[in-house]
N, C-alpha and C positions, 0 to 999 in steps of 0.2 A: 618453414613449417614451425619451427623451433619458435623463433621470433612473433609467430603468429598466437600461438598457444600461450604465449608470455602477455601477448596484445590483452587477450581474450580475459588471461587473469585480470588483469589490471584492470579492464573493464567492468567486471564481475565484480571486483574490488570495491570502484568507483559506485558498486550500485548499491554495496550495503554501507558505503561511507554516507548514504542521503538516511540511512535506517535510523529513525528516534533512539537515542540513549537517555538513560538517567545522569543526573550531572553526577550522583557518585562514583558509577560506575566508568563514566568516561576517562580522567585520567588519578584511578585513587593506585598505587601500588605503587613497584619502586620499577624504574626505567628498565626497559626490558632493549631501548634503543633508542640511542640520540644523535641528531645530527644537528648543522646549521642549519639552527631555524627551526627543530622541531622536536618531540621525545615523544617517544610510545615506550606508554605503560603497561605493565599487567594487566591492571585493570581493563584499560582499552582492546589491548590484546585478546581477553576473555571475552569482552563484550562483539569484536569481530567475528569471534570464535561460535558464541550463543548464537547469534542470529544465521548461521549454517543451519542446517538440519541435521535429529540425530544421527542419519547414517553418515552425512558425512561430517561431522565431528568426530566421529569414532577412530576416523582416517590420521586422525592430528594427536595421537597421543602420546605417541615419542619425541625424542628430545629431536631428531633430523626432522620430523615433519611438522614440527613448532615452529624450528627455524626458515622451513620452507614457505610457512605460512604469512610467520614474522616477514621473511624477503618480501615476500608480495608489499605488506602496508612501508617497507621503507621505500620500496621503487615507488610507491604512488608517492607518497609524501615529497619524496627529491624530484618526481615529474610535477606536482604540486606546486613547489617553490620555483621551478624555473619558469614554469606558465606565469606565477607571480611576476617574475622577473622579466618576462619577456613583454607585459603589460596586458596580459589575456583579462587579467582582473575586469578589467572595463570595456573587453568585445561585449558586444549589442548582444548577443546569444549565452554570453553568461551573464549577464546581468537581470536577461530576460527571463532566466533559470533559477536565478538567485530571487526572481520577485517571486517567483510562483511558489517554490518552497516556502517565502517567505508568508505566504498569502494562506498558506495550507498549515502553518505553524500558529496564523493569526487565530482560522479557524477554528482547529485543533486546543490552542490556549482558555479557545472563550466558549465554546459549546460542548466540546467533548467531556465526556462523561466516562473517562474509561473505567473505574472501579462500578458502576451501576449503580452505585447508592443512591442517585439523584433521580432515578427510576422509582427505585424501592420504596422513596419517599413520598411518593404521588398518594393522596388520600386515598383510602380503601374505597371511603363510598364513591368516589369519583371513579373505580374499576368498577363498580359493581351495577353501577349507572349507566354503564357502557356497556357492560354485556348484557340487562335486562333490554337495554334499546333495539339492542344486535341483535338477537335470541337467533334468529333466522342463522344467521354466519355460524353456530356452534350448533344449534338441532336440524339435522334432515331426518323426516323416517323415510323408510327403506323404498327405495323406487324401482319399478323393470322395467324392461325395453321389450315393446311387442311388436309384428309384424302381424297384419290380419287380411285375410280377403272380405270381403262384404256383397254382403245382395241387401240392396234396400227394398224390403216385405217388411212392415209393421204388422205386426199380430192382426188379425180376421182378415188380413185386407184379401183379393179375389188369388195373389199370385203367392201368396208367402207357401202353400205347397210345392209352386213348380219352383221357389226356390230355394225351401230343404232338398228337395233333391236333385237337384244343380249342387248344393254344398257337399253333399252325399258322394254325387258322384266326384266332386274336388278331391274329397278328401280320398276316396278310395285311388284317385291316381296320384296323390302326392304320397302317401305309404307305398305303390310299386316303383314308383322312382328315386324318392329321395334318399334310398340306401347308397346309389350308385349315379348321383346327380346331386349336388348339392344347391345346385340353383332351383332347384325343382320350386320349391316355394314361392321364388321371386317371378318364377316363369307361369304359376298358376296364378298368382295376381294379374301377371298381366293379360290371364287370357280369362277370367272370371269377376275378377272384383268390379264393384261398381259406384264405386270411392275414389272420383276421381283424385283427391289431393292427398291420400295415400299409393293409391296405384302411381303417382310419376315419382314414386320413393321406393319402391319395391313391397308398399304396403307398411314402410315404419310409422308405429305411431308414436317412437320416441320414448323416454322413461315419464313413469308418469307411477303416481302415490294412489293408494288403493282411493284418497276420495277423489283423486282426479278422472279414476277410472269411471267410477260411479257418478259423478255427475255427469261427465261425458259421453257415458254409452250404457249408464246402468248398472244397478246393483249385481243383479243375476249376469252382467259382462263380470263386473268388478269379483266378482265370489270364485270365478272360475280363473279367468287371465291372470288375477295378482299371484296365485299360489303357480303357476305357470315355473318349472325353472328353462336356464337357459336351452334352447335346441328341445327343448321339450314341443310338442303341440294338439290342440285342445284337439275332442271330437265336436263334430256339428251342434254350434252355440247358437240357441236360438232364445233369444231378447224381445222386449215387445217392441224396440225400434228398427227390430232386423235381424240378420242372418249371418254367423262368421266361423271363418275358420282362424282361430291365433295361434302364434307361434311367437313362444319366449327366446328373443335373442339378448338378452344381456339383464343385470339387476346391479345396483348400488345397495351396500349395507346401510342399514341405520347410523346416522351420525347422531352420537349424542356427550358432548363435552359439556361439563361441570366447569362451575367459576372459579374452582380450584386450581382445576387442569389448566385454562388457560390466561387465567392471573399474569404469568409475568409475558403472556406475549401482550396483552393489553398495556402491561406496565411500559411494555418497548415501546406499543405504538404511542399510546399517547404524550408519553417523554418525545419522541421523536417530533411529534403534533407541535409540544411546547419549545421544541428549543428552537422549530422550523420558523415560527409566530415569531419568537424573541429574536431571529437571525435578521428574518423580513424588516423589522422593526429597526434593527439594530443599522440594517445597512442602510435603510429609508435616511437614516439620521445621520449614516456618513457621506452618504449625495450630495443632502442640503446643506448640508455645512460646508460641500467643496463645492456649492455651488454651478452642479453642470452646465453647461449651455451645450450644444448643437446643434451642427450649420448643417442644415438642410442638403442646402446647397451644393456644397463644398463634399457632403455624403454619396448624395446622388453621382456626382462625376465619376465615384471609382467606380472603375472597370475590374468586374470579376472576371479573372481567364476558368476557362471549360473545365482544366485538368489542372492537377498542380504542378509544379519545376517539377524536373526531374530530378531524382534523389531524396525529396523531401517527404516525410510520408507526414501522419498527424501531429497535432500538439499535445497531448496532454495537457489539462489543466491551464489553457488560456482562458482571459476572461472574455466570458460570452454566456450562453445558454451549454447544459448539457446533449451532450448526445440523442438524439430523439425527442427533444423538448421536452421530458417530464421531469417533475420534481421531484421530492420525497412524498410519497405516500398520495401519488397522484395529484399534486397541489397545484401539476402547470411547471412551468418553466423554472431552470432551478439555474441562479449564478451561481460559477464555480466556486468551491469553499464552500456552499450551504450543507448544512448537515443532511447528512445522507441517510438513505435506512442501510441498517447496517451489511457489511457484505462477508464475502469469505473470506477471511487474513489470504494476504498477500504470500505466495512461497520465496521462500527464503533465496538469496541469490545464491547461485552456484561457488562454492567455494575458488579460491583464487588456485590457476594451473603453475604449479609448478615449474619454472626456468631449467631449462636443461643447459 
């Protein structure tokens, strides 16, 4: 168990040794441990330390649990060196490891933006030309959700009495049920309304904005349903296209964002827009210049197996298309390394266990 806990550090270790450092920080301070072939610094030491999270750096404050810690980067460093030595340098699986980091460093060097400045920079009017375009994506006004039974009786016609009071009597038995039946509503649609492509819904008419209402079913609909709140319901609505009983099940508030408000997410997208164009471009021109060719042929013959070996789970970051084929910002297919839209920091690796 002991041994295995020791494994686990090491492994843990192994995952914040792939973590980005600054070249200052990497090895600036005075030896804190050296061996053949290797020194760890303060510096580095510090910088293993930062990429913990606070609670567990807080664990490493004394002088035994620095040294504990320290233990960890010298057992990797001396497994390190003998992997060197035993030729692992050049197994197919580190190498293959080695390209990918490398390919994520290439990325990272030439597109990444991490201070934002390069964002910030994007012409104002070129944001503001974006949101006037958009207007839709930053204003909604305020929409609700109805549920209605219907009789189709247009005003004078011979039946629109016999069916007020058909609605009449709807409604007088959805108030002695619906205190102690909740479906009561959905169950008077189906035994009254006369709407077919609301009744195989339970009567939803869906959210819809006061002029959606009114063109749809009328003003004198729209004056009454839109002020509707939710589990609220009308009395017998009579319209000159007909006869209804509504019942408010839901409402969205008014969206309404200023180009103040949402300035720097625009600033994201369209930086993200531009460096996606310059990446496209960028790899278009390292193709042609390595000149691809592929054999058809020679394609066609492999044989994909059903499952994968056993043991093997994903890759990570081989070259191909992303997971689910999309790109940034919906662009389509995205090679690995394309700049991505941005995601949540990664958590920090678990601090290295302790050797008993």
């Amino acid at each position: 168990m002991l041994r295995r806990i020791a494994l686990l550090g090491l492994v843990a270790l192994a995952a914040t040794a792939c973590q980005p450092q600054s070249k200052d920080s990497k090895k600036s301070g005075p030896a804190v441990a050296t061996g053949n072939g290797f020194t760890i610094t303060a510096g580095e030491l510090k910088a293993r330390l930062d990429e913990q999270s606070p609670f567990i750096r807080a664990r490493y404050s004394t002088l035994e649990r620095k040294k504990e810690f320290l233990d960890n980067l010298v057992r990797f460093e001396v497994l390190a060196r003998e992997a060197e030595r035993q030729g692992l340098a050049n197994d197919p699986e580190v190498q293959l490891t080695l390209k990918k980091v490398m390919v994520q460093k290439l990325v990272q060097k030439n597109f990444q933006d991490a201070s934002g400045a390069a964002a910030e920079a994007l012409p104002e009017a070129d944001l503001q030309k974006y949101y006037d375009e958009h207007k839709a994506e930053y204003y909604r006004p305020r929409r609700v959700r109805l549920a209605a039974i219907v009789w189709n009786a247009p005003a004078g016609s011979p039946e629109r009495a016999a069916k007020v009071a058909l609605a009449k009597k709807a409604l007088a038995k959805l108030k002695a049920e619906e205190k102690k039946n909740t479906l009561a509503f959905a169950q008077l649609v189906n035994e009254f309304s006369e709407d077919a492509a609301s009744k195989a819904t339970a009567g939803d008419l869906g959210f819809k904005t006061r002029e959606d209402l009114e063109k749809a079913y009328s003003k004198e609909f729209a004056d009454v349903a839109y002020n509707l709140q939710p589990g609220a319901t009308s009395g017998v609505l009579e319209t000159p296209n007909g006869v209804y009983l509504v019942k408010g099940t839901g409402e969205q508030d008014e969206l309404n964002r200023t180009f103040e408000q949402v300035k720097p997410q625009i600033q994201t997208k369209l930086y993200r827009e531009k460096k996606t164009k310059e990446f496209d471009a960028w790899l278009k021109k390292l193709r042609d210049d390595a000149k691809v060719s592929i054999d058809e042929k020679a394609l066609e013959a492999v044989e994909v197996s059903a499952a994968a070996p056993a043991g093997m789970g994903g890759m990570p970051g081989m070259p191909g298309m992303m997971p689910g084929g999309h790109g940034p910002m919906g662009a389509g297919p995205r090679p690995m390394g394309a700049p991505a839209p941005a995601a949540a920091p990664a958590q920090p690796a678990p601090a290295p266990a302790p050797a008993k």
